[in-house]
MDTraj code that builds the backbone (N, CA, C; nanometers):
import mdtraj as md
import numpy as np

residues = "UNK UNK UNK UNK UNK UNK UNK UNK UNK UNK UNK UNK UNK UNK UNK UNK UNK UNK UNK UNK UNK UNK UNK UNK UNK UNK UNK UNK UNK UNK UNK UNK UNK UNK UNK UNK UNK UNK UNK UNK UNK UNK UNK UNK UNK UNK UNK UNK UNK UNK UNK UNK UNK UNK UNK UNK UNK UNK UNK UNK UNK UNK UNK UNK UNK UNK UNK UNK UNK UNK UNK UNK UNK UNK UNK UNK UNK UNK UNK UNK UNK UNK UNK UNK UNK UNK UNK UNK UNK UNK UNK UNK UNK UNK UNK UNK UNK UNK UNK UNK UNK UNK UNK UNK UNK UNK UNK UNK UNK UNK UNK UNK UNK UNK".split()
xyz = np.array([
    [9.3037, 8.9360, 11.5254],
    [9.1674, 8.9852, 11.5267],
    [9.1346, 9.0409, 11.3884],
    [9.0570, 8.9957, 11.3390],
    [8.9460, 9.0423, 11.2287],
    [8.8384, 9.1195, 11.2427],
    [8.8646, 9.2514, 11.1451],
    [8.7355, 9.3619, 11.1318],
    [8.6497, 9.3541, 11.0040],
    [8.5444, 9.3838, 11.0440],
    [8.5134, 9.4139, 10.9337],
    [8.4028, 9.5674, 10.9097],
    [8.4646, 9.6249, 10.8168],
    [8.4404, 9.8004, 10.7950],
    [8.2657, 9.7445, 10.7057],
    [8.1692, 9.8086, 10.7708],
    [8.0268, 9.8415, 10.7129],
    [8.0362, 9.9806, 10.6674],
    [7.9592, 9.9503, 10.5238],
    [7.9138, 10.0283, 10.4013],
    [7.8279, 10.1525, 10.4646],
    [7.7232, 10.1263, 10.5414],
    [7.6509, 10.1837, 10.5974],
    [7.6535, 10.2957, 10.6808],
    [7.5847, 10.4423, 10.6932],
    [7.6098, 10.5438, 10.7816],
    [7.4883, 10.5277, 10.9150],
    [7.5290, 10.5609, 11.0292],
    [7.4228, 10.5500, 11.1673],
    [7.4538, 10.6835, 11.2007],
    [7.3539, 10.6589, 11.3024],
    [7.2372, 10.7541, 11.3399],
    [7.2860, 10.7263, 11.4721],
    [7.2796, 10.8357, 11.6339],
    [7.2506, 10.7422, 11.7767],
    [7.1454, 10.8108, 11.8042],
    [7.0515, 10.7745, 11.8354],
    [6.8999, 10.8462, 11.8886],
    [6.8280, 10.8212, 12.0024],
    [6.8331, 10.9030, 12.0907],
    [6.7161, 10.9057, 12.1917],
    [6.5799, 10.9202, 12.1522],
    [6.4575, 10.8239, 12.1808],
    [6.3536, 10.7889, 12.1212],
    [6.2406, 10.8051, 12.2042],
    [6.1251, 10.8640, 12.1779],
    [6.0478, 10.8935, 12.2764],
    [5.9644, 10.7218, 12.3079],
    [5.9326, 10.6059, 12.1796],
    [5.8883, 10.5059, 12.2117],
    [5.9373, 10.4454, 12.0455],
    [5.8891, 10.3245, 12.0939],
    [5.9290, 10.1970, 11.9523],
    [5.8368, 10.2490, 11.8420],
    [5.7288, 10.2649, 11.8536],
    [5.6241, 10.2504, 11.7496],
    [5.6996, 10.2904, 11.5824],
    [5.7597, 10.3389, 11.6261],
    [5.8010, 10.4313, 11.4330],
    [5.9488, 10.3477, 11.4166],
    [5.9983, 10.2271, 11.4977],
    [6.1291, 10.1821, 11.4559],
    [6.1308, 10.0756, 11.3873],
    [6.1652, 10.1143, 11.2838],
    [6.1513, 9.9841, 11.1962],
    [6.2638, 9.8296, 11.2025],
    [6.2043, 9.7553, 11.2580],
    [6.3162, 9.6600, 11.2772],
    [6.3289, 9.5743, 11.1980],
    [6.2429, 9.5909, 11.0839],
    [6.2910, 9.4770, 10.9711],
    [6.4415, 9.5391, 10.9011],
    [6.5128, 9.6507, 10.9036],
    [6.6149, 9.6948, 10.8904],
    [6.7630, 9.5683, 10.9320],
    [6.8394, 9.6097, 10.8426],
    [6.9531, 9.4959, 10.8854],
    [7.0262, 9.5349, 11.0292],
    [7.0341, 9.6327, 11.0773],
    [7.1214, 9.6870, 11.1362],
    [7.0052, 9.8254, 11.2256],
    [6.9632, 9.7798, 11.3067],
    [6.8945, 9.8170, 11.4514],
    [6.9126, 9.7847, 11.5813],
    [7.0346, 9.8708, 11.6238],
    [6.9931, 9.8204, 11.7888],
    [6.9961, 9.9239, 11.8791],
    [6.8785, 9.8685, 12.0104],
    [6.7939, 9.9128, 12.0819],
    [6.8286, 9.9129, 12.2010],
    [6.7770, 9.9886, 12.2731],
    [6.8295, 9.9531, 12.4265],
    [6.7076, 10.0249, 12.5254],
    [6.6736, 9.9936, 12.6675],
    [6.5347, 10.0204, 12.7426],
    [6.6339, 10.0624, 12.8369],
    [6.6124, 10.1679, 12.9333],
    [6.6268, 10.1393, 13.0860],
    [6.5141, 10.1790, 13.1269],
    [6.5405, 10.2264, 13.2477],
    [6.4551, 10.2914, 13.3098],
    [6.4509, 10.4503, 13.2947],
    [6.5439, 10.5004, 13.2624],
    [6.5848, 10.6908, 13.2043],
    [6.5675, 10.6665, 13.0490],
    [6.5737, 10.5813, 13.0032],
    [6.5501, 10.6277, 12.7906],
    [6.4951, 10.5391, 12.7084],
    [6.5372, 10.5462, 12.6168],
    [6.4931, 10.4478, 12.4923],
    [6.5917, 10.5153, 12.4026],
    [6.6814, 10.4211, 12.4044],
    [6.7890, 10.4620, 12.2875],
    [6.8190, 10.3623, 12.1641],
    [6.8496, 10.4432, 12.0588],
    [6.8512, 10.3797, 11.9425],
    [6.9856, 10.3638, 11.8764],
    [7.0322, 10.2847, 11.8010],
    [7.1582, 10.3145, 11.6812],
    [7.0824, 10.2063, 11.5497],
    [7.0793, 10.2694, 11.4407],
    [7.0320, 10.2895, 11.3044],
    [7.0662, 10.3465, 11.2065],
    [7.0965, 10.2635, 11.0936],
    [7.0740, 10.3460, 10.9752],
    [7.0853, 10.4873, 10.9996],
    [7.1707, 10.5723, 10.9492],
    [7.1440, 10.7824, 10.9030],
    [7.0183, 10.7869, 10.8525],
    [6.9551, 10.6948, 10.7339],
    [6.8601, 10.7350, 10.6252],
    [6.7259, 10.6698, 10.7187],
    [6.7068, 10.5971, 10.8405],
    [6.5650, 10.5116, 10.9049],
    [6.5848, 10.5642, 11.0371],
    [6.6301, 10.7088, 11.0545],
    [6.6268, 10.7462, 11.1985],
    [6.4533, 10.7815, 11.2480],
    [6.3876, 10.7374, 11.2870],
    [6.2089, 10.7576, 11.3118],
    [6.2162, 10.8823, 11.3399],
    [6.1240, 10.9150, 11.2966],
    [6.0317, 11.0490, 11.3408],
    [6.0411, 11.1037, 11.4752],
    [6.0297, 10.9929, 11.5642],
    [6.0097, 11.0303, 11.7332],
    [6.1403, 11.0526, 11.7696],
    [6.2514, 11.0312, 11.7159],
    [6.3406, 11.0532, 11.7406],
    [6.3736, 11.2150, 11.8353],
    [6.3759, 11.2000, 11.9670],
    [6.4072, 11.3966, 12.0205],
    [6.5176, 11.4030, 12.0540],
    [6.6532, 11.3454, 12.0239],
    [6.7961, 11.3698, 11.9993],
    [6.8351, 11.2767, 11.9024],
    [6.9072, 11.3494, 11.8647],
    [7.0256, 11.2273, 11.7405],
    [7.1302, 11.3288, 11.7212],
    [7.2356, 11.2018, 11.7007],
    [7.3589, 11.2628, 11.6569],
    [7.3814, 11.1407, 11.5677],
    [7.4487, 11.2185, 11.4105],
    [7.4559, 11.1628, 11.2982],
    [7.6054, 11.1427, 11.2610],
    [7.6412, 11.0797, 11.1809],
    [7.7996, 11.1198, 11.1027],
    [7.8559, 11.0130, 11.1482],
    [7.8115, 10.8262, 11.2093],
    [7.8236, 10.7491, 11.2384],
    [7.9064, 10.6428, 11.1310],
    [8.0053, 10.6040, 11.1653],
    [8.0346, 10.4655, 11.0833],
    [8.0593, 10.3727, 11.1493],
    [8.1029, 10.2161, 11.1148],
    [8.1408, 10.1381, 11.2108],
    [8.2114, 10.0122, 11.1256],
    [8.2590, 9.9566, 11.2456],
    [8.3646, 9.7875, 11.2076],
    [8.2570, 9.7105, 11.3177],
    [8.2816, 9.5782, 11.2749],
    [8.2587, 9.4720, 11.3746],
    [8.3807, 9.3956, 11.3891],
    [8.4147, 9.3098, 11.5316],
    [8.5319, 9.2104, 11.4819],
    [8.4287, 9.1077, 11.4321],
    [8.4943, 9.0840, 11.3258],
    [8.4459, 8.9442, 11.2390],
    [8.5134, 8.8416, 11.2306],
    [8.4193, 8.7946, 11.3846],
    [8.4461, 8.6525, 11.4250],
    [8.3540, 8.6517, 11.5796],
    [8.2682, 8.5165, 11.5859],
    [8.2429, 8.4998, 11.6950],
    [8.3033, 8.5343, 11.8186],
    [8.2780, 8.5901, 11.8957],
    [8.3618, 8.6134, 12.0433],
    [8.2929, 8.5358, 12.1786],
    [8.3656, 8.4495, 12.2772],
    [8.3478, 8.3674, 12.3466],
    [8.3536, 8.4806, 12.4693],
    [8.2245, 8.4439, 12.5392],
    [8.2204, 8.5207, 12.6710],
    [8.3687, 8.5527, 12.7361],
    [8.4510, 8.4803, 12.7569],
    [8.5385, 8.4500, 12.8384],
    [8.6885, 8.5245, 12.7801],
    [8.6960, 8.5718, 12.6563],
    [8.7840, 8.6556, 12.6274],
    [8.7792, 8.7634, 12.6511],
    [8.9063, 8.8102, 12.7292],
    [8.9181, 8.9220, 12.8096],
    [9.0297, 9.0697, 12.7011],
    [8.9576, 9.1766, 12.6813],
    [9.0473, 9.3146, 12.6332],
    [9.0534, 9.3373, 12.5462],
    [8.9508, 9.2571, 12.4275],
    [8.9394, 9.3244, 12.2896],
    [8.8937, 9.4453, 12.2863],
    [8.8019, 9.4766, 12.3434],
    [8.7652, 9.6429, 12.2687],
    [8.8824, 9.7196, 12.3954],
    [8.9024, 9.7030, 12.5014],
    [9.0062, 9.7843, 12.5750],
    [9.1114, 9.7884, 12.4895],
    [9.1603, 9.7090, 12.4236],
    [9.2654, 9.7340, 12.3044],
    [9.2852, 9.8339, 12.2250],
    [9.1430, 9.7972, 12.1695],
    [9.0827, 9.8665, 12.0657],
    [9.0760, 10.0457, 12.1163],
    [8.9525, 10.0694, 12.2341],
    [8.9375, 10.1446, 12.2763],
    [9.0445, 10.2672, 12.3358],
    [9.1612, 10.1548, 12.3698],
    [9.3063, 10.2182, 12.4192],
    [9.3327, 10.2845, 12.3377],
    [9.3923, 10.2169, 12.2101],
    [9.4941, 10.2469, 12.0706],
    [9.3747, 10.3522, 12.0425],
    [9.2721, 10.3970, 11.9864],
    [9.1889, 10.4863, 11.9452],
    [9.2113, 10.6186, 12.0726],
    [9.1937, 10.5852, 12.1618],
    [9.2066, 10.6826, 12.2589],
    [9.3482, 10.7815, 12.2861],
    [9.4725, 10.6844, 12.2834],
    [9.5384, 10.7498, 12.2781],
    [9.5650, 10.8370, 12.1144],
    [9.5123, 10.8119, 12.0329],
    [9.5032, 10.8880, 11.9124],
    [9.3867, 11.0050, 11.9013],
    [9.2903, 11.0111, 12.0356],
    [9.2257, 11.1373, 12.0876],
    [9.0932, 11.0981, 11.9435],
    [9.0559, 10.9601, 11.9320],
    [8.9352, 10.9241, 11.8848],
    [8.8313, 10.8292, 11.9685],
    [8.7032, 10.9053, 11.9683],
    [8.6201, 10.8568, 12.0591],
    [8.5474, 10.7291, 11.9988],
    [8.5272, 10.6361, 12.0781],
    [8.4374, 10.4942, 12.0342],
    [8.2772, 10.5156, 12.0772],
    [8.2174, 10.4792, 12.0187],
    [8.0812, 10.4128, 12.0933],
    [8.0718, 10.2599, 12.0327],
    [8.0372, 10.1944, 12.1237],
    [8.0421, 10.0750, 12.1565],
    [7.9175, 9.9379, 12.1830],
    [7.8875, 9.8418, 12.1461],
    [7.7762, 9.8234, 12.1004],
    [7.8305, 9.6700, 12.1072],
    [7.7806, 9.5898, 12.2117],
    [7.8330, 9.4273, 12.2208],
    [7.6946, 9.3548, 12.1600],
    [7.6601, 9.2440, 12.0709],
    [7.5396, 9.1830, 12.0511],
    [7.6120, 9.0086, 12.1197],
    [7.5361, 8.9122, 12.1285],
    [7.5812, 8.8106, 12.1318],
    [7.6552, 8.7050, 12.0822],
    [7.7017, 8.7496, 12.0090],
    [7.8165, 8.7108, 11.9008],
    [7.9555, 8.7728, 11.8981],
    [7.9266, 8.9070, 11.8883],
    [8.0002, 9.0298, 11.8535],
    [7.9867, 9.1400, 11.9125],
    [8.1295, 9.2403, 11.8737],
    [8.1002, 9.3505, 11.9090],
    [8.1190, 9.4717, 11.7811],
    [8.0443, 9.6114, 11.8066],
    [8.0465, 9.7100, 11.6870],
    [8.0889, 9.7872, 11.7538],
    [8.1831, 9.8704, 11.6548],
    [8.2775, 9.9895, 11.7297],
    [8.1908, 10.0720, 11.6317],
    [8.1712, 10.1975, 11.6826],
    [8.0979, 10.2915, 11.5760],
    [8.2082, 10.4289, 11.6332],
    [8.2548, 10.4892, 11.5435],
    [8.3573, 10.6228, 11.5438],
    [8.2774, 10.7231, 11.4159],
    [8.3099, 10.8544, 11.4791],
    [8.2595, 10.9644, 11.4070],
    [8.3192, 10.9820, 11.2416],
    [8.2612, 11.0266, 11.1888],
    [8.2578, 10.9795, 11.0380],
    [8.4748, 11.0139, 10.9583],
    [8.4427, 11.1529, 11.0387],
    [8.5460, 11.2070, 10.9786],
    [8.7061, 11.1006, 11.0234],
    [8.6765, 11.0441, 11.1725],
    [8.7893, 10.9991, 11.2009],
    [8.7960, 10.8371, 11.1724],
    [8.7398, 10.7933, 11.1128],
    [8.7062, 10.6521, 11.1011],
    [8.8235, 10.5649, 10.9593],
    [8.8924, 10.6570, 10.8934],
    [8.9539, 10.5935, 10.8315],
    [9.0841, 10.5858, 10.8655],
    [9.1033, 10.6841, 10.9660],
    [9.2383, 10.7072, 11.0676],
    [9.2774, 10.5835, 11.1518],
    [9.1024, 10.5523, 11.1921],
    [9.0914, 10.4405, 11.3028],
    [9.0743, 10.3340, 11.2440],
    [9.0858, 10.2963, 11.1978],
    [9.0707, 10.1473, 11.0582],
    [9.2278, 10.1415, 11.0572],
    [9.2957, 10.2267, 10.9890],
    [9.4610, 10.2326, 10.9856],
    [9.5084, 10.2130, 11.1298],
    [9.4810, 10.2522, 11.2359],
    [9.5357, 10.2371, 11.3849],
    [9.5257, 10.0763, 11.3879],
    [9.4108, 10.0395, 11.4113],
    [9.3578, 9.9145, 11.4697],
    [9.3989, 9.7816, 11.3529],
    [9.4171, 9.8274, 11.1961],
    [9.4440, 9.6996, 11.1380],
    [9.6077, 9.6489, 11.1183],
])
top = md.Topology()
chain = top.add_chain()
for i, resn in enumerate(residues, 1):
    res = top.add_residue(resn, chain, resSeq=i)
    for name in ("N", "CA", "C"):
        top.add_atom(name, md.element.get_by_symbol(name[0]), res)
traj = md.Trajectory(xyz[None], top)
């Protein structure tokens, strides 16, 4: 498995609505239910409407397509980090998945996982 460590610091934000999210940004993703509107973004393009955030975000992707049908990559992942008492947030797109870990422990967790 292949990672790859982004340059970039995030943001996770509870959002009162879209209007102020800028999605021409490289790296925006969104989520609806029926209880929120939650965000992960950029530290520096967290919107205005933003009425929670928690900051100090970094992240890896595995870099490489992932096929529906493969089973326990991030449980791997998620395991080995866990038993080292580091928390994941977690973030699947259709391709891939993004592990995002708190700023301070993220170079600990790069060394675990590579």
């Amino acid at each position: 498995m292949k990672i790859k460590t982004l340059d970039e610091k995030f943001s996770v934000c509870k959002i009162a609505d879209m209007k102020t999210v800028d999605f021409s940004r490289p790296f925006v993703f969104f989520s609806k239910t029926d209880e929120e509107l939650s965000l992960v973004c950029e530290t520096g393009h967290v919107p205005q409407n933003a009425t929670h955030t928690e900051h100090n975000w970094r992240a890896f992707r595995i870099d490489q397509e992932l096929d529906f049908s493969l089973i326990g990559i991030i449980s791997k992942i998620s395991a080995t980090l866990a038993a080292a008492q580091i928390s994941v947030f977690v973030i699947s797109t259709y391709n891939t998945d993004y592990v995002l870990i708190k700023e301070n422990d993220f170079d600990r967790a790069i060394e675990l996982i590579s």
